[in-house]
C-alpha positions as CSV (number, residue, x, y, z in Angstrom):
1,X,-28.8,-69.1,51.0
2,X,-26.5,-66.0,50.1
3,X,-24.3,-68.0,48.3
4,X,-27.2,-69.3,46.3
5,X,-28.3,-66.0,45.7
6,X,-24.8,-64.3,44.6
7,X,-24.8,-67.4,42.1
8,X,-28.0,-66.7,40.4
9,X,-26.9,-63.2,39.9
10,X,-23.7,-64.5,38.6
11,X,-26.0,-67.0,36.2
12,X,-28.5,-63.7,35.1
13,X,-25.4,-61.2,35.0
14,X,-23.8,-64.1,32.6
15,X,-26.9,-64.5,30.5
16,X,-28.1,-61.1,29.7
17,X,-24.6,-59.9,28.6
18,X,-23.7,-63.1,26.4
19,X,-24.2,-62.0,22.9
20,X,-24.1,-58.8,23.3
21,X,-21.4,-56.7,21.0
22,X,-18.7,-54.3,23.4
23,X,-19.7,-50.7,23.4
24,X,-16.7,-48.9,21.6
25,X,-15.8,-44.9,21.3
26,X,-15.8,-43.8,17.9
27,X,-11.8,-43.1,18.3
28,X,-11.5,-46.9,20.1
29,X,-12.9,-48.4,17.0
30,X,-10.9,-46.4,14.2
31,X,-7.5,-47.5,16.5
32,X,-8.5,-51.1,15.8
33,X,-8.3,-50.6,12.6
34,X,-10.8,-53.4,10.8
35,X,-12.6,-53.2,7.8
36,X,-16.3,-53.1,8.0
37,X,-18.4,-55.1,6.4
38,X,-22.1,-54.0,7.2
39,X,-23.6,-51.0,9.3
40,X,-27.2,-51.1,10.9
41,X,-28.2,-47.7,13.1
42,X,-30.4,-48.3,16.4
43,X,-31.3,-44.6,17.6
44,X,-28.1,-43.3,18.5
45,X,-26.4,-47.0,18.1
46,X,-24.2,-47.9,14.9
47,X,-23.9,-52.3,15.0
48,X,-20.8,-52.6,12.9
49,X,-19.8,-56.2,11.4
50,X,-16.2,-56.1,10.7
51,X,-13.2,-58.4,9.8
52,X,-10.6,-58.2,12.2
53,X,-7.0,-58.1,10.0
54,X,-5.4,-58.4,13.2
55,X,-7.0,-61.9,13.9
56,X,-7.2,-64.0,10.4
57,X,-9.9,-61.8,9.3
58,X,-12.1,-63.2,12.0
59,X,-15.6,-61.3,11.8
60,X,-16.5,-59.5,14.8
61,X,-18.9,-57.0,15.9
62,X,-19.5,-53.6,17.9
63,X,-21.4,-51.5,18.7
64,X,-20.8,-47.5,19.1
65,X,-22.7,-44.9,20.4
66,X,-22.5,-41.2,18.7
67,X,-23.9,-38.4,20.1
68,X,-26.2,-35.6,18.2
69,X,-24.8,-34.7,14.8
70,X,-22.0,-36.7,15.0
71,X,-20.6,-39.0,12.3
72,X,-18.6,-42.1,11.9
73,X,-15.6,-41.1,9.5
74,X,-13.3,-44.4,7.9
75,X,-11.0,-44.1,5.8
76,X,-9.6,-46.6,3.3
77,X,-7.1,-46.9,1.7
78,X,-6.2,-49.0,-1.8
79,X,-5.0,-49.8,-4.9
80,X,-5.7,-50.8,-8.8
81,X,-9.5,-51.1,-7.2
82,X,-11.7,-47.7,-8.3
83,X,-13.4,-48.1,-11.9
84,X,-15.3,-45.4,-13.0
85,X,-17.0,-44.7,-16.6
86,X,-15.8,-41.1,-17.7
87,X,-17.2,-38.7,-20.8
88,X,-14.7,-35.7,-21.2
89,X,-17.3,-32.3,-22.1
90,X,-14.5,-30.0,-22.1
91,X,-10.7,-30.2,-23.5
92,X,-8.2,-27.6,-24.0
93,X,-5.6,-27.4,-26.4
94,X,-2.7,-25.8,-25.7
95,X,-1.2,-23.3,-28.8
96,X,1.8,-25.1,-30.9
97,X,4.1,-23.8,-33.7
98,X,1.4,-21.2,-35.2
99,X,-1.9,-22.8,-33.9
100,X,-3.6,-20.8,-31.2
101,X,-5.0,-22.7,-27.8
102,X,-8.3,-23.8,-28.4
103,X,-11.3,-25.1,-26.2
104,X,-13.6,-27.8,-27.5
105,X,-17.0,-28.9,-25.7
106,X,-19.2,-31.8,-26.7
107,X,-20.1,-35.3,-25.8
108,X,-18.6,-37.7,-28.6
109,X,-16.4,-39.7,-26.3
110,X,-16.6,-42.0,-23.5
111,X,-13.7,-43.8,-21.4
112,X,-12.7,-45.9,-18.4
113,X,-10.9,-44.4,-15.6
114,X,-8.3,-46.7,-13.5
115,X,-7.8,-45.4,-10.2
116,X,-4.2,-46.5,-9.3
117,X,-4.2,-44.9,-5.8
118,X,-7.4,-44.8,-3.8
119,X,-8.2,-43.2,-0.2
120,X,-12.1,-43.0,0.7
121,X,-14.1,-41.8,3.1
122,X,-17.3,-43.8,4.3
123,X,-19.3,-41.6,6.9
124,X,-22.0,-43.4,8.8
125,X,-24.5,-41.9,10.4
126,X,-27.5,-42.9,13.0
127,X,-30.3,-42.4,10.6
128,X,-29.3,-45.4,8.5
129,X,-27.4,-43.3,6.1
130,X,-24.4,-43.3,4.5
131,X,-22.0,-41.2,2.4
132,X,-18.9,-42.0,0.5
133,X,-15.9,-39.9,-1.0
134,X,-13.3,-41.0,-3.2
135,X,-9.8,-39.2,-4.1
136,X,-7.7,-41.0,-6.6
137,X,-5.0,-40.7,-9.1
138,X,-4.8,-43.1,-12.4
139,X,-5.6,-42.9,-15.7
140,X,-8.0,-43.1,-18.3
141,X,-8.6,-44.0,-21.8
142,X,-11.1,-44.9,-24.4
143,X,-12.3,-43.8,-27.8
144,X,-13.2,-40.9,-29.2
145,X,-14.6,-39.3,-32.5
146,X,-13.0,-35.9,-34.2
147,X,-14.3,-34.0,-36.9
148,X,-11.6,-33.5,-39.6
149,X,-11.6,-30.6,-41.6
150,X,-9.3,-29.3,-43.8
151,X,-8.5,-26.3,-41.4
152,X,-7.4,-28.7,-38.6
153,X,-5.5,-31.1,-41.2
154,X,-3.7,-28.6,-43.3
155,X,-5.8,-29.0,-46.5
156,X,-4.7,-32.8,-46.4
157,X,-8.6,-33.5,-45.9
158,X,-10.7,-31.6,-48.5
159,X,-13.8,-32.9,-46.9
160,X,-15.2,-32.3,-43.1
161,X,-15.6,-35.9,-42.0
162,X,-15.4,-37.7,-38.4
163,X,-12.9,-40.3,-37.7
164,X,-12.1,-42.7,-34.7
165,X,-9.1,-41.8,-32.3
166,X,-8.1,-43.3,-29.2
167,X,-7.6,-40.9,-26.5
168,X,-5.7,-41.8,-22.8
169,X,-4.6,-39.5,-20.2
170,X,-3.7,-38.9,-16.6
171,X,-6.6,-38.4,-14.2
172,X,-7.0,-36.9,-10.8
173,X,-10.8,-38.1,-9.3
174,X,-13.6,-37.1,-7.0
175,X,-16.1,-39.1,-6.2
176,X,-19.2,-38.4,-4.3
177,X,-21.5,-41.7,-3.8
178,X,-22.2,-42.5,-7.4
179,X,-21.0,-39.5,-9.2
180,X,-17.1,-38.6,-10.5
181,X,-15.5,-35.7,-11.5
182,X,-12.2,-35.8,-13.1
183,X,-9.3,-33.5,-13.8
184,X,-7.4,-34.4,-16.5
185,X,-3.8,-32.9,-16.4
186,X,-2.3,-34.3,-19.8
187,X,-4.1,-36.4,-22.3
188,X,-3.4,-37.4,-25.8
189,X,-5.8,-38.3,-28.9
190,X,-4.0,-41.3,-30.9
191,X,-5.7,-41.9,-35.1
192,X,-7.0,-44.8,-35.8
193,X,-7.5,-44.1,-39.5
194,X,-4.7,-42.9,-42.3
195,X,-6.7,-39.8,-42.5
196,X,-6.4,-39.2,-38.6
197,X,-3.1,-38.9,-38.8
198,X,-3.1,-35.8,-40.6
199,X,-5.4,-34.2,-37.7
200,X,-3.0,-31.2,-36.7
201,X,-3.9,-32.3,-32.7
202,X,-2.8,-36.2,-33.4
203,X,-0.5,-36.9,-30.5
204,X,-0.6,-33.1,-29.0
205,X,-1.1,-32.8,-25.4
206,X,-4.4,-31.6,-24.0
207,X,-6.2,-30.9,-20.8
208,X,-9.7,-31.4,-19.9
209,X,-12.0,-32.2,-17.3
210,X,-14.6,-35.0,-17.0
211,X,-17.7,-36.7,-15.6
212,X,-19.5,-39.9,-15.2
213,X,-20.3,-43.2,-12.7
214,X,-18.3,-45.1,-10.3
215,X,-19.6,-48.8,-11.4
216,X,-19.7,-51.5,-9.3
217,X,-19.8,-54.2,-12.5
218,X,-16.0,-53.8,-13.2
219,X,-14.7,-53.0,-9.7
220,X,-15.2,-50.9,-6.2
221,X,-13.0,-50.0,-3.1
């Protein structure tokens, strides 16, 4: 009879825990290292799906428990992955030869920033959100319109018009969800035009700072 007994509870014990996903510490499941897949919150219950690197990407699953205010922090790490679509507002022009540095503002170009070296930050937390942060270093490019005038081309244009130019550049990015903001360090305007290439700032260095969208169409982390 006992023996039956310590058997059933061997059966029930068996039963209710098969299934069930181990109970991790938040610094237990950052020293395993996987690469989470999906996040559901339970109360104070994060159920993480994961792919295990350590294990031929086998998925697994766990849960963690986080106390009041606290967050789940994971960082990742990558490469050649970050696409983001970037207007620059603001460039500076450093002074050359007898031109004076000069600051121009507007919204008449629009470019693709590559984000060569990527770390983010996904934080989880218990009320089904989430937030992300993105560092990363690459470069941009895309085209851009100028305003020639015969100030800014030496009288070699008599008449203000605007021309095509292709501008690329360094950029250092910070992304918060959705929205980027992006230093960039040194950038050149290239002519597309015979006309362009009497702009006095054709091929000059400049430095400027941008905004726009991390897009999930051409790429994410």
């Amino acid at each position: 009879m006992k023996l039956s007994s310590t058997l059933l509870m061997l059966i029930l014990v068996s039963t209710i825990s098969y299934g069930q996903s181990p109970i991790l510490t938040i610094e237990e499941f950052k020293d395993k290292k996987l690469w989470i897949i999906d996040v559901k919150s339970s109360l104070d219950t994060l159920k993480i799906n994961s792919y295990d690197p350590n294990d031929n990407d086998t998925i697994v699953s766990h849960n963690i428990i986080l106390k009041r205010n606290e967050g789940l922090g994971v960082w990742t790490t990558s490469c050649f992955s970050h696409f983001s679509v970037i207007t620059v507002p603001i460039k500076v022009r450093p002074s050359f030869s007898d031109v004076p540095q000069s600051a121009f503002s507007g919204l008449t170009n629009a470019g693709v920033n590559f984000g060569v070296y990527n770390k983010r930050l996904d934080r989880y937390f218990v009320n089904d959100k989430k937030s992300s942060h993105f560092f990363s270093a690459g470069f941009i490019f895309g085209p851009s319109i100028e305003t020639l005038t015969p100030l800014n081309t030496n009288n070699k244009v008599k008449i203000e018009n605007k021309q095509l130019f292709i501008f690329t550049g360094i950029s250092l990015t910070y992304s918060y969800n959705d929205i980027a903001f992006t230093l960039i360090p040194a950038g050149f305007d290239f002519a597309t035009t015979k006309e362009g290439r009497e702009y006095i700032y054709n091929k000059k260095l400049w430095w400027g700072f941008g905004i726009g969208l991390k897009t999930s169409l051409l790429g994410h982390l």
